[in-house]
ZADRENBA-775559 format. One line per field, with one value per residue: residue number from 1; x, y, z of N, C-alpha, C in turn. Coordinates in steps of 0.1 Angstrom, whole numbers, plus 5000, padded with zeros to 4 digits. Layout:
<nodes>
num <- (NUM ...)
nu <- (X ...)
nv <- (Y ...)
nw <- (Z ...)
cau <- (X ...)
cav <- (Y ...)
caw <- (Z ...)
cu <- (X ...)
cv <- (Y ...)
cw <- (Z ...)
</nodes>
This chain:
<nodes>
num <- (1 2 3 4 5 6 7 8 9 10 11 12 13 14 15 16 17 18 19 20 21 22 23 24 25 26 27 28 29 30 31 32 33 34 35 36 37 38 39 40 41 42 43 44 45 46 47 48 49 50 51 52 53 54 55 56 57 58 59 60 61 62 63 64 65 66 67 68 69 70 71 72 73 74 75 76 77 78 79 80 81 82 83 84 85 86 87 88 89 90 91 92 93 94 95 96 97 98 99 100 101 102 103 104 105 106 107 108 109 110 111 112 113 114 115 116 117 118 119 120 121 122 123 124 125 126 127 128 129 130 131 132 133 134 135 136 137 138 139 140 141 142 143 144 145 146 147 148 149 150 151 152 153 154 155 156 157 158 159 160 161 162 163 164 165 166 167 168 169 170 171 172 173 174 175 176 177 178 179 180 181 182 183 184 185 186 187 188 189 190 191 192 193 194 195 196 197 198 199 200 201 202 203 204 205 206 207 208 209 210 211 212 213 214 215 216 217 218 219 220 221 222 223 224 225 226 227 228 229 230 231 232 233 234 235 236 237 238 239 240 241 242 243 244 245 246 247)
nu <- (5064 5095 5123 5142 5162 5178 5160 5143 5166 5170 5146 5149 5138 5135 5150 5136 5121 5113 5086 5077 5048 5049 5072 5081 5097 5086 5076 5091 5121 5139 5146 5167 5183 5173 5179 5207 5207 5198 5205 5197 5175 5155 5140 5108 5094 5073 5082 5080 5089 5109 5138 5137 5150 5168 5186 5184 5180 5163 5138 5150 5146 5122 5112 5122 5111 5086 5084 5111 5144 5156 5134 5130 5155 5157 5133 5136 5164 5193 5187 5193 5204 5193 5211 5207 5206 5193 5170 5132 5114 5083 5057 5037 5005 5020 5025 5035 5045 5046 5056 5025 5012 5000 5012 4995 5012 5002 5010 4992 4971 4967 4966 5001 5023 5039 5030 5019 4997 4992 4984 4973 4968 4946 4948 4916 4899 4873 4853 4872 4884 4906 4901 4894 4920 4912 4913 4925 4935 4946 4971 4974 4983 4985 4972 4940 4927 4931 4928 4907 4930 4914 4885 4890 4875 4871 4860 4868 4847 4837 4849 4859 4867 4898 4908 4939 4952 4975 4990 5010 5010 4986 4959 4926 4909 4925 4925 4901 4897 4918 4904 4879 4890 4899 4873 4866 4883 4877 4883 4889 4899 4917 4945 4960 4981 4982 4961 4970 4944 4914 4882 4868 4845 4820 4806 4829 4840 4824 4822 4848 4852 4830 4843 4868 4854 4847 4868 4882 4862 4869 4888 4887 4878 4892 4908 4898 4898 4900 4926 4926 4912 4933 4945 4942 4938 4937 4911 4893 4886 4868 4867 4855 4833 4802 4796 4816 4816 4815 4793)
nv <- (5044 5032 5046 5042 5016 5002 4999 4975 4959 4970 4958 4934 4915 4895 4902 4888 4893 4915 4935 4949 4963 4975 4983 5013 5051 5063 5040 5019 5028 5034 5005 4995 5007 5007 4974 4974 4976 4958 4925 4901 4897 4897 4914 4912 4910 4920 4903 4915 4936 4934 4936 4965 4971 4961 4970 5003 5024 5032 5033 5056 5074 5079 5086 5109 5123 5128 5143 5157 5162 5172 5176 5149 5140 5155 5142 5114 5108 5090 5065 5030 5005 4969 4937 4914 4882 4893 4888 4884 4869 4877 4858 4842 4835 4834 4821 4832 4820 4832 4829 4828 4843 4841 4855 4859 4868 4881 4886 4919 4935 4971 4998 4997 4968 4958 4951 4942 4928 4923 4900 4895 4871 4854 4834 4815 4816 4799 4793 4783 4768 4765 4775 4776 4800 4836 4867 4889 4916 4937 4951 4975 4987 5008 5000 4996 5018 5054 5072 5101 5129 5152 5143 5124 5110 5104 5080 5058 5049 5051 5057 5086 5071 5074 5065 5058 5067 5062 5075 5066 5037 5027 5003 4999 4976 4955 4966 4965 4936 4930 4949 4931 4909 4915 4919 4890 4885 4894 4912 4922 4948 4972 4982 5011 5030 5054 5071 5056 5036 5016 5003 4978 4976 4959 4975 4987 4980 4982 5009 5019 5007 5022 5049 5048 5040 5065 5081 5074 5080 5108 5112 5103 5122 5144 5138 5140 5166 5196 5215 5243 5236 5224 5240 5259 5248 5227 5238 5227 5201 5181 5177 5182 5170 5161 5136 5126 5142 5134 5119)
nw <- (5115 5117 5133 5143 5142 5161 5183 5182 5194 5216 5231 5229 5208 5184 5149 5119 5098 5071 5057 5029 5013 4986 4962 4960 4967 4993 5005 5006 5004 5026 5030 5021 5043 5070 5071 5073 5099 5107 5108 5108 5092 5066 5033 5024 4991 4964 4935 4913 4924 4933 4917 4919 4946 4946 4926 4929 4908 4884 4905 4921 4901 4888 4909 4910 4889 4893 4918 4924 4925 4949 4969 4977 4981 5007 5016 5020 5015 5011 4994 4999 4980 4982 4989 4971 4981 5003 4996 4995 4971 4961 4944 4946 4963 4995 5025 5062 5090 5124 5156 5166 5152 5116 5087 5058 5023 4994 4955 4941 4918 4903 4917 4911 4896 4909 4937 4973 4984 5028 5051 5080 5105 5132 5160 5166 5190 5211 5235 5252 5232 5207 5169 5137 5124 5120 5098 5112 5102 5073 5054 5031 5014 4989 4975 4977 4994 5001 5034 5035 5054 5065 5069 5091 5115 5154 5160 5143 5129 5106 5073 5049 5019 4994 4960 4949 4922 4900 4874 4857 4859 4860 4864 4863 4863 4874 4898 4908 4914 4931 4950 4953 4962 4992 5002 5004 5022 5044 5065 5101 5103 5085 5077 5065 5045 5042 5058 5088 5108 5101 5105 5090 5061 5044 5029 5020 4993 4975 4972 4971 4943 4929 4932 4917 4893 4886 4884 4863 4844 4845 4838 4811 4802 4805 4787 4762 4758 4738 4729 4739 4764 4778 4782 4798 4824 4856 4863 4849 4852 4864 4893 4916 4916 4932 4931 4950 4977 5012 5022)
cau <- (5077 5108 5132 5157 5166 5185 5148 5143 5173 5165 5134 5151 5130 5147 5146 5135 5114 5106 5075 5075 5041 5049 5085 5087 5102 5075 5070 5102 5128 5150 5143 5181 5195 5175 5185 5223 5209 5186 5215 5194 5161 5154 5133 5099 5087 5069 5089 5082 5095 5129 5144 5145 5155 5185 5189 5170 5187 5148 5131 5150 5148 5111 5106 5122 5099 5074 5090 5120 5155 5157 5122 5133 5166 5151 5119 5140 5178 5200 5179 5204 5205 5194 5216 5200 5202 5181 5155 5124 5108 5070 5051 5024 5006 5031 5026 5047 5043 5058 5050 5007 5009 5003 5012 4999 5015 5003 5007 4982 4983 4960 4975 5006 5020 5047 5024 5017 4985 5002 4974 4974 4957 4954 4940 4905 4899 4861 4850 4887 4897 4912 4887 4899 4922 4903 4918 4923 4935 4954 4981 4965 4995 4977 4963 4928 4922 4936 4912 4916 4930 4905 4874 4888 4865 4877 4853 4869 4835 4836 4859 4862 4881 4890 4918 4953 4957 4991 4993 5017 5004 4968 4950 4913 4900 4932 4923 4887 4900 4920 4894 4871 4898 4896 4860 4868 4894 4868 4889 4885 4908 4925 4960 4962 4992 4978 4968 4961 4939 4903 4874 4866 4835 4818 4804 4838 4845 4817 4821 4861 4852 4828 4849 4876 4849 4848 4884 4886 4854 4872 4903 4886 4869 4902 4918 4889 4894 4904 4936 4920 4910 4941 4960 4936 4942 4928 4896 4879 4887 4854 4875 4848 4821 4789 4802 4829 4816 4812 4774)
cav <- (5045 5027 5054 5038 5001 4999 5003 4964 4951 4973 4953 4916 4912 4890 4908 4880 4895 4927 4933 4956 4962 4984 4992 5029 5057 5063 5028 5007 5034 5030 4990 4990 5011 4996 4960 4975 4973 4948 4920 4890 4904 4898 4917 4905 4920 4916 4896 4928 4950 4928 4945 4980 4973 4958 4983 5013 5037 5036 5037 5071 5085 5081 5096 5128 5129 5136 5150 5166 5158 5187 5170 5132 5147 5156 5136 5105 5106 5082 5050 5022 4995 4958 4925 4898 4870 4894 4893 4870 4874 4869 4857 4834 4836 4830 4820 4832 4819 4839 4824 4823 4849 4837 4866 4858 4873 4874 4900 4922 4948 4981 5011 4991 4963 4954 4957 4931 4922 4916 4898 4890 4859 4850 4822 4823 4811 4805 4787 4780 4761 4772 4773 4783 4818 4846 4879 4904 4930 4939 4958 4974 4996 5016 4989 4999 5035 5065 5078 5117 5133 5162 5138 5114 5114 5098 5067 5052 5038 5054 5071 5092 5065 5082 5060 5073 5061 5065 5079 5057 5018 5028 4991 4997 4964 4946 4972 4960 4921 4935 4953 4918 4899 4923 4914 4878 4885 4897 4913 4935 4963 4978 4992 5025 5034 5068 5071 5049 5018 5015 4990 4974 4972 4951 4981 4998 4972 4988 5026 5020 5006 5035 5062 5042 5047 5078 5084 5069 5088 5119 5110 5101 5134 5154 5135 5142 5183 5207 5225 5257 5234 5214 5251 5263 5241 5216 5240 5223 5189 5185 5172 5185 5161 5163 5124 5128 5146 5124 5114)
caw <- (5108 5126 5129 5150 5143 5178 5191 5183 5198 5232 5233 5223 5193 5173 5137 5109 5087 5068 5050 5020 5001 4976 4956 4962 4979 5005 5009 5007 5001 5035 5036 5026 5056 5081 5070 5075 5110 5112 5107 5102 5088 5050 5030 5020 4985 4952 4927 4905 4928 4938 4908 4920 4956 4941 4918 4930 4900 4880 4912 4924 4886 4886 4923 4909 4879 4902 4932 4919 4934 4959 4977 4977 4991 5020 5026 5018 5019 5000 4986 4999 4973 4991 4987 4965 4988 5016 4998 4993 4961 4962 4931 4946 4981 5007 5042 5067 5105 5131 5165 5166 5139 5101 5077 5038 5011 4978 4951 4937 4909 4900 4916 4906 4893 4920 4953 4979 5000 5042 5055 5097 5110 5143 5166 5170 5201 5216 5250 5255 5224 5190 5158 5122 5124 5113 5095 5120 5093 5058 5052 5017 5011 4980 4965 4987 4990 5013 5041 5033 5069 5070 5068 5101 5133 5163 5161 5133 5124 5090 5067 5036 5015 4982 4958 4949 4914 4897 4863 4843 4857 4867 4860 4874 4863 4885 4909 4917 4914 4944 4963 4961 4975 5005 5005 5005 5031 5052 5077 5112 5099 5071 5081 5054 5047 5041 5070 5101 5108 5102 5108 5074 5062 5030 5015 5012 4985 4959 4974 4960 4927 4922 4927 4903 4877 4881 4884 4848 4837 4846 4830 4798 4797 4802 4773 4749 4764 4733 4737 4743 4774 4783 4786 4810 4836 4864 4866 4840 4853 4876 4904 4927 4910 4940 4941 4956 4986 5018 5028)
cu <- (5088 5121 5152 5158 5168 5172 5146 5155 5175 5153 5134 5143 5144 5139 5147 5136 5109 5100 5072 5062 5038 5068 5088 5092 5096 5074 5080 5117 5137 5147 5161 5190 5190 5178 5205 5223 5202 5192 5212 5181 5162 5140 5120 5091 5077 5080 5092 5095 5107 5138 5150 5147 5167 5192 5180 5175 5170 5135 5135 5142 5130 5106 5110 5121 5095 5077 5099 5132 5156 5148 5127 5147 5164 5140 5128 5157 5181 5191 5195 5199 5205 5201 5203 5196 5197 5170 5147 5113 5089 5061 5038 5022 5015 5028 5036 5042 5054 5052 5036 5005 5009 5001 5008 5001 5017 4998 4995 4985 4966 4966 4996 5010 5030 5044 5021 5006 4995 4987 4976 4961 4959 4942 4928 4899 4883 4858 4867 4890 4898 4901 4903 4906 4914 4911 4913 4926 4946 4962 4978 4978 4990 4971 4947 4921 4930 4925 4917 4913 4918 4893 4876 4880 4869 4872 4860 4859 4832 4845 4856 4871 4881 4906 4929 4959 4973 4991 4998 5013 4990 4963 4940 4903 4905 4929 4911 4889 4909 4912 4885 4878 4900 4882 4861 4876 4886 4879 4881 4891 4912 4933 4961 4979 4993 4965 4960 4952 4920 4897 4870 4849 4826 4817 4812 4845 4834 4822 4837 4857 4842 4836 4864 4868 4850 4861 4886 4871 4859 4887 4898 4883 4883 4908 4911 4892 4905 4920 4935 4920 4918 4950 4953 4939 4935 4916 4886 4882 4879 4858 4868 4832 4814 4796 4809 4830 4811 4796 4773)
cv <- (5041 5038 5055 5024 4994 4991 4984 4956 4956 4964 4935 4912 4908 4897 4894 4886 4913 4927 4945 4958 4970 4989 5002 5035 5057 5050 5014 5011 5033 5015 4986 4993 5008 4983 4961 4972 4961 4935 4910 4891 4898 4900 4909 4914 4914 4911 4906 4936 4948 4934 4957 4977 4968 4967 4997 5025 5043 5042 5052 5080 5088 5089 5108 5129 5137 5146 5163 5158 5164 5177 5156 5134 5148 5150 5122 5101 5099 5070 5039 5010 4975 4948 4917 4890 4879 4894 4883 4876 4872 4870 4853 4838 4829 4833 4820 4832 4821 4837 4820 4830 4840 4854 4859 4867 4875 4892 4902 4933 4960 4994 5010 4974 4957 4960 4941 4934 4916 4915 4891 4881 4857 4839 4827 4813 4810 4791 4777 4766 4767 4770 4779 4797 4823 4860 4890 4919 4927 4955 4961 4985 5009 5012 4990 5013 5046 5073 5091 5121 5144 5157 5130 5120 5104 5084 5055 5039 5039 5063 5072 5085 5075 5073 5065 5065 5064 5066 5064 5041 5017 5020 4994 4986 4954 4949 4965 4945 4925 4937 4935 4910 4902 4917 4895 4874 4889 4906 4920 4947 4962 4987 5000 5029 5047 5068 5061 5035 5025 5007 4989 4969 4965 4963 4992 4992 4980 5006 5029 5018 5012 5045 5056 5048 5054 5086 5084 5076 5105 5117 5109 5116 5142 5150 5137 5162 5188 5214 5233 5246 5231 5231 5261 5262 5233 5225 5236 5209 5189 5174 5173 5180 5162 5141 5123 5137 5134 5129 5115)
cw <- (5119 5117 5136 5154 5155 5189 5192 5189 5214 5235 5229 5214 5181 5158 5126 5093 5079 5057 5040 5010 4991 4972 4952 4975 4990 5011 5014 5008 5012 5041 5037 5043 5065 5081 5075 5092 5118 5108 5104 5099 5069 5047 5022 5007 4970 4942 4918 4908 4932 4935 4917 4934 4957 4939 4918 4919 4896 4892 4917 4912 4880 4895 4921 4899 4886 4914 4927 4935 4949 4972 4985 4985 5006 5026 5028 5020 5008 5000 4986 4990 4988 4987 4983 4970 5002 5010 4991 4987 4962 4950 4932 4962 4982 5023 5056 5085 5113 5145 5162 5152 5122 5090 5061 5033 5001 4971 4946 4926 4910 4901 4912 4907 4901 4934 4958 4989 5014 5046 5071 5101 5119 5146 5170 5179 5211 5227 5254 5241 5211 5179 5146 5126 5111 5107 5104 5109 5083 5056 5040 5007 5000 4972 4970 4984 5003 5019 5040 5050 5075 5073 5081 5110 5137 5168 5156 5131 5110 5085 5051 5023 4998 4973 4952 4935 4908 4880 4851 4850 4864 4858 4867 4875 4872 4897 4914 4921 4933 4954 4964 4967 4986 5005 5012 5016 5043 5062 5088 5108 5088 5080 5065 5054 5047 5043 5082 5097 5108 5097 5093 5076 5047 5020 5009 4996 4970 4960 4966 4948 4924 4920 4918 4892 4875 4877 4870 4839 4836 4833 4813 4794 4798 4787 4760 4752 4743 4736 4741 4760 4781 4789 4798 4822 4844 4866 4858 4839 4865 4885 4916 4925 4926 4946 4952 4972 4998 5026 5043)
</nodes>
């Protein structure tokens, strides 16, 4: 988290570009107030998601559905609204070269429907001359899965991935079209947004679109529940399915 703008201009980094993959609070919600200091920067986001970083009114009013004002108050602050012309819509991949770096950026939808794949390419370089760039790693934002914190070990040779659907635009058939393009993307890493970086491996691409199924096998089974069931509460939503424990 960049929590002091200044920090790039102590370190002469010219500020271009900022990379948004997801239009929420957690995710994109002070893109305005660092751009107030980031002077020639313009935002980089989903064509979806342009909307509310114009107009973040729906995006706050949604975050304190869930949150509640009080919370979003304090984890987040004020949601500064972004200027129009900082920001660069993205509809189709887009290739963005920044010295040796190539960033693509193309959307994706599942956990929603205004998220963006950041994909890092670099020169691949073997008995001293350049070859094809290779994907060093993906920016998956929540379109992937979240490695839960209590399951990390210090190898990061494996993790607990477990996916973080979203109630009102949970797509799991866009979701999996997602995860194989991670497969296809092959990378060395996966940057998490929750939490940290870890080594990618092919068969996290089926181990996600299992526990989706199940995600949506659970879901169906609450919604078929009785009211006697529904007023009970999450103890009869088998949330602790034997799946779901790590191997």
């Amino acid at each position: 988290m960049i929590v002091d703008a200044s920090a790039f201009h102590d370190l002469k980094i010219v500020d271009t570009h900022m990379f948004g993959d997801e239009s929420v609070a957690n995710h994109a919600g002070a893109a305005g107030r660092l751009l107030q200091d980031l002077k020639n920067a313009k935002l980089v986001v989903s064509q979806r998601g342009a909307k509310h970083m114009i107009d973040p009114q729906k995006l706050k009013q949604g975050t304190e559905q869930v949150y509640s004002k009080e919370l979003i108050d304090k984890w987040h602050g004020e949601i500064i609204p972004v200027l129009e012309d900082r920001i660069i819509p993205i509809n189709e991949h887009t290739v963005f070269n920044i010295g040796v770096l190539e960033l693509l950026v193309e959307p994706t939808s599942g956990h929603a429907p205004h998220h963006v794949f950041i994909s890092l390419f670099l020169p691949n370089e073997q008995n001293g001359t350049k070859q094809e760039k290779y994907c060093h790693g993906v920016f998956t934002g929540d379109n992937f899965a979240g490695e839960c914190p209590f399951q990390r070990n210090h190898t990061r040779i494996s993790a607990f991935l477990m996916p973080q659907p979203t109630p009102p635009q949970f797509d799991p058939q866009s979701w999996k079209l997602a995860l194989i393009r991670i497969g296809q993307l092959n990378p060395q890493l996966i940057y998490l947004t929750h939490y940290g970086v870890i080594e990618f491996k092919q068969e996290m691409v089926q181990d996600v679109c299992q526990k989706l199924d199940k995600y949506v096998e659970i879901v169906d089974e609450a919604l078929q529940m009785d009211d006697k069931d529904k007023k009970d509460g999450e103890e009869n939503i088998p949330i602790n399915d034997s799946y779901f424990k790590e191997k």
